[in-house]
C-alpha positions in Angstrom: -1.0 -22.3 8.7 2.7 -22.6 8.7 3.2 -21.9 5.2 0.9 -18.9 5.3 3.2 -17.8 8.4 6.3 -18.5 6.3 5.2 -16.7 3.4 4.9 -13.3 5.1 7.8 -13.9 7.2 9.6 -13.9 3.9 7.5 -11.1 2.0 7.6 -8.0 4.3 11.3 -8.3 5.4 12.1 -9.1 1.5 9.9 -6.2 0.5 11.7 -3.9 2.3 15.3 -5.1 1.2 14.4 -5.2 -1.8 13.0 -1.5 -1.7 16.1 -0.3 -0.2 18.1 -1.6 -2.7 16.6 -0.4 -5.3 16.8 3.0 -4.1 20.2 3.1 -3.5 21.1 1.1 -6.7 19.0 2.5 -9.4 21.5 5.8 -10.9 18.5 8.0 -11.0 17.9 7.5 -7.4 21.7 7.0 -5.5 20.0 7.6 -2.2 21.8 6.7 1.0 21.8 4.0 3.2 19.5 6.0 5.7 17.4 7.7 3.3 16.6 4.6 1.4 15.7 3.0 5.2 13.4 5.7 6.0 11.6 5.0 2.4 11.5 1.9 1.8 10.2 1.3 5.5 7.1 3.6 5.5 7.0 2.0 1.7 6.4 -1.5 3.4 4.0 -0.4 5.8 1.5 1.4 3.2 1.2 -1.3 1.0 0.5 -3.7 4.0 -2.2 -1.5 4.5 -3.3 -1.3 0.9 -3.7 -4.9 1.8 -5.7 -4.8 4.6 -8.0 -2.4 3.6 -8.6 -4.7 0.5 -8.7 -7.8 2.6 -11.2 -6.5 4.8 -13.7 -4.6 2.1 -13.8 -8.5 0.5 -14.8 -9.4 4.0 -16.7 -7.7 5.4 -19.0 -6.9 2.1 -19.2 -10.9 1.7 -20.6 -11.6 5.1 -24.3 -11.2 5.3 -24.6 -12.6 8.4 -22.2 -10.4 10.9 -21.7 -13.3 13.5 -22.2 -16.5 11.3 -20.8 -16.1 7.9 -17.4 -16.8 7.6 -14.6 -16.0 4.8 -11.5 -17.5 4.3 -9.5 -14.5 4.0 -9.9 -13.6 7.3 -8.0 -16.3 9.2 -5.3 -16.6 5.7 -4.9 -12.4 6.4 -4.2 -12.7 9.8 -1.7 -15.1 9.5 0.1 -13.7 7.1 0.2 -10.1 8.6 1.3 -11.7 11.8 5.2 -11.4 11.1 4.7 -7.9 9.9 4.3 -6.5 13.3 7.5 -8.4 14.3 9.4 -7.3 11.5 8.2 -3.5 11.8 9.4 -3.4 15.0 13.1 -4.3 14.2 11.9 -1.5 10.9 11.4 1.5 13.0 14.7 0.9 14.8 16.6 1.0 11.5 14.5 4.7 11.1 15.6 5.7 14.6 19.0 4.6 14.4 20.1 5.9 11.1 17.7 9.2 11.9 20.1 10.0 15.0 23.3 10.2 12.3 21.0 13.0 10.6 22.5 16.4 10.9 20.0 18.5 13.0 17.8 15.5 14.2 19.1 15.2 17.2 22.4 16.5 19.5 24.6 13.9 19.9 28.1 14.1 20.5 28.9 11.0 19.0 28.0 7.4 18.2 25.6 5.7 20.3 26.6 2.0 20.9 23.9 -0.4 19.7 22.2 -1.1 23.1 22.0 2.5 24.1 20.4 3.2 20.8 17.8 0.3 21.1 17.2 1.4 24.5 16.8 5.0 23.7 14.0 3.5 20.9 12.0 1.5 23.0 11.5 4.5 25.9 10.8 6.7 23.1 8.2 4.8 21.1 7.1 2.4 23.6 3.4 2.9 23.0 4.2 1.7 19.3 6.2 -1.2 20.1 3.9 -2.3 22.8 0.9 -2.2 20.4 3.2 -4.3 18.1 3.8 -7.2 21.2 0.1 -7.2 22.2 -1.2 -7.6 18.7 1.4 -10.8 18.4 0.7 -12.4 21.4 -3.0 -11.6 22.2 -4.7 -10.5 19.3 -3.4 -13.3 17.2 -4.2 -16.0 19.2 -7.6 -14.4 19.8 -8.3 -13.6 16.1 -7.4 -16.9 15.0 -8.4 -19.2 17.6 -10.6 -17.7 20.1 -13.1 -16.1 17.8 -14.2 -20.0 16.3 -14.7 -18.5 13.2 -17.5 -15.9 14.4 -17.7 -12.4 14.0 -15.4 -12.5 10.2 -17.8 -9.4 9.7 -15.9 -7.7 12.8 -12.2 -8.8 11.3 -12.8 -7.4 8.1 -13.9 -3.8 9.5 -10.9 -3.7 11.7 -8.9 -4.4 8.9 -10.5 -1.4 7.2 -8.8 1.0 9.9 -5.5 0.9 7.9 -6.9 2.9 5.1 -5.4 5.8 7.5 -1.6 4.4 6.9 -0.6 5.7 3.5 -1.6 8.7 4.6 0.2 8.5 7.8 3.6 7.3 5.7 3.6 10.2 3.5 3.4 12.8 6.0 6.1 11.2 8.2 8.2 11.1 5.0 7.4 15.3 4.0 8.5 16.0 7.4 11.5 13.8 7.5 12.8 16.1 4.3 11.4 19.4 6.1 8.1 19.7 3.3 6.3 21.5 5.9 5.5 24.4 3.9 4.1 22.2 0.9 0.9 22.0 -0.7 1.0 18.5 -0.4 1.6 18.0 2.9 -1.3 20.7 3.7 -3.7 18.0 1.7 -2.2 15.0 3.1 -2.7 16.2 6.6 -6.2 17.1 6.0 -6.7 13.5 4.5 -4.5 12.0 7.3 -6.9 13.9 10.1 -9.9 12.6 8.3 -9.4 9.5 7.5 -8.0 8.3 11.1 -10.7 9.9 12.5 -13.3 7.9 10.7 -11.3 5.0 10.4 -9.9 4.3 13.7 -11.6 6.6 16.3 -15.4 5.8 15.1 -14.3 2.2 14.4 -15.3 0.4 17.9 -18.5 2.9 18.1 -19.4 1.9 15.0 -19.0 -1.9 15.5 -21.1 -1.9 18.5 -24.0 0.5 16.5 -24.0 -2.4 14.2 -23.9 -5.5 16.7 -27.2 -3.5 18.4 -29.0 -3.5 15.1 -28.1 -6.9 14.6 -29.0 -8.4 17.9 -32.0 -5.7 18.4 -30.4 -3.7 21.8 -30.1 0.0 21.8 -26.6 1.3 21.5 -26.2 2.4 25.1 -27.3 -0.9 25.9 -25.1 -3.1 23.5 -21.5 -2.5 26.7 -23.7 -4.8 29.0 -24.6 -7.1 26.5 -21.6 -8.1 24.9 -18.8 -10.4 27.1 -16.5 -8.5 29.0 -13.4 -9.4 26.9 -15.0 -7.9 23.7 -15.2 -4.6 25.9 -11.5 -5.0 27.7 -9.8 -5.2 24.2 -11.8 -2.6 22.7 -11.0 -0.1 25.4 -7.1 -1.3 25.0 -6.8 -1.0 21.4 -9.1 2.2 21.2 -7.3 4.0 23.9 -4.1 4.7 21.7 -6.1 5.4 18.3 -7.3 8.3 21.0 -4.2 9.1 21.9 -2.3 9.2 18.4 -5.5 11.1 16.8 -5.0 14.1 19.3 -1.3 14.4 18.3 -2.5 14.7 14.9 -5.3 17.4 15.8 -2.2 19.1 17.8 -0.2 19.4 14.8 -2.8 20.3 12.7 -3.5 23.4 15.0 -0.3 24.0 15.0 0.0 24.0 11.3 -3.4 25.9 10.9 -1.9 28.5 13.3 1.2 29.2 11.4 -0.6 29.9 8.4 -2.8 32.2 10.1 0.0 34.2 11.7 2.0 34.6 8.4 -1.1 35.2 6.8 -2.1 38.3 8.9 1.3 39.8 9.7 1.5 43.3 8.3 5.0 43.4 6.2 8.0 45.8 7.6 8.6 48.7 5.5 12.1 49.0 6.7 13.7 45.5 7.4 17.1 45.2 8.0 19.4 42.9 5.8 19.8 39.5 6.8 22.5 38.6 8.8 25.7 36.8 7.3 26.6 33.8 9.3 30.0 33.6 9.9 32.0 30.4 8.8 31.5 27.3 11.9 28.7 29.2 13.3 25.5 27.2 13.3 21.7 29.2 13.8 18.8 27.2 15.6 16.2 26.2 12.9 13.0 27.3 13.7 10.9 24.5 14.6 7.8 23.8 11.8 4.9 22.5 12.4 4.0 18.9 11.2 0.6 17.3 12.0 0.0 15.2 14.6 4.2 15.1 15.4 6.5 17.0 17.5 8.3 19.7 14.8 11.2 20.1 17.3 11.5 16.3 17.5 11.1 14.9 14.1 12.7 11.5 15.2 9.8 10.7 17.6 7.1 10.0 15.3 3.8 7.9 15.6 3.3 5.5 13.2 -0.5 3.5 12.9 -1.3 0.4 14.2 -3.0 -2.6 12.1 -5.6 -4.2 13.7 
């Protein structure tokens, strides 16, 4: 168990120094320090989630049985995905601190001091760190030791809700470097609004469809059937999947509107030429709109939990 601990302790943080090195070292590349942060974090977290997904299509299309059989990976996963959450928590600071030296990110008249930064981060994505602490400290524990080795079936499906991540990444990346307007990020967020949807919001529906197949009770049945825990840390870890999923919708109406608008506007036969701005003057960017993220507050972005 410890050296399954160890081992990611020393993978995801080495992943992501390693990443960052590379893109600030390799000629080619020469990005900087906060650039190369950005990256190399949402690189770390996608290929965690390459991982799971893997992890838990091996599980749960080994387990016949979907409260008896068992698979090693499960526990071995679990374990060595546990320091990821702690070390994607000191991550997203890194993004959030160098992101407030980004011209145009945020107004600030000067350096923050370390503690008014890290406070200013955990007020502003408190639902994402809190997600991070309760998957440590309960689901772990739960997971590992709770469970007895029943329900692996379970695991490996929850482990399946990460195929939303890449996703997720790229788009936070396109509208770090203002891609708005792109193809790509029009396809990724159609992926991105598909894929958590399926992935994350029908995941506990699904998992209770399948326990009441299994164990014979109708699905409206299968809430009183089940202990009360199973149902308390579905409703916790479902509630923010809700929540993140209808920033995504948001943006993507946002997004769907913008097109529309251009789209339909009737050209002006006589516009005036553009105004010169004069030397020191700075013009308000219009905001853009990003799916499922505030466009005016690029800095405050969602990122997706692992189960």
């Amino acid at each position: 168990m410890l050296s399954i601990l160890a081992a990611g302790s020393v993978f995801f943080p080495g992943l992501f120094l390693f990443s960052k090195h590379c893109l600030r070292r390799i000629p080619r590349l020469s990005w900087s320090e906060g650039d190369a942060v950005v990256v190399s974090a949402r690189l770390v977290s996608s290929i965690q989630a390459i991982m799971a997904s893997s992890a838990g299509y091996i599980i749960s299309t080994s387990c016949e049985d979907i409260i008896e059989d068992q698979h090693w990976l499960t526990s071995a996963y679990i374990l060595f995905a546990v320091p990821y959450f702690v070390y994607d928590i000191y991550a997203m600071f890194l993004c959030y601190w160098h992101k407030l030296r980004v011209k145009g990110h945020e107004v600030d008249n000067g350096p923050r001091p370390t503690g008014v930064a890290f406070l200013s981060y955990l007020r502003r994505e408190f639902l994402m760190v809190l997600h991070h602490v309760v998957m440590v400290t309960v689901c772990f524990p739960v997971s590992v030791f709770w469970r007895r080795g029943r329900g692996d079936y379970f695991q490996g499906v929850m482990f399946l809700a990460e195929l939303s991540t890449p996703s997720v990444c790229l788009g936070k990346i396109l509208i770090q470097y203002k891609q708005q307007h792109t193809l790509l990020h029009k396809v990724n967020g159609v992926l991105m609004l598909v894929t958590f949807f399926v992935c994350r919001v029908l995941l506990f529906p699904y998992l209770y469809y399948v326990y009441g197949r299994y164990a014979s009770i109708p699905f409206h049945l299968v809430p009183f059937s089940v202990p009360w825990q199973c149902n308390l840390g579905a409703a916790f870890l479902m509630a923010p999947q809700l929540y993140w999923f209808s920033l995504i919708c948001r943006g993507a109406l946002r997004l769907f509107r913008g097109v529309s608008g251009r789209s339909s506007r009737p050209p002006l036969p006589d516009s005036p030429p553009p105004k010169t701005e004069r030397p020191g003057s700075h013009a308000p960017s219009p905001a853009q709109p990003a799916n499922g993220y505030n466009a005016r507050m690029p800095e405050q972005e969602t990122a997706t939990p692992t189960h």
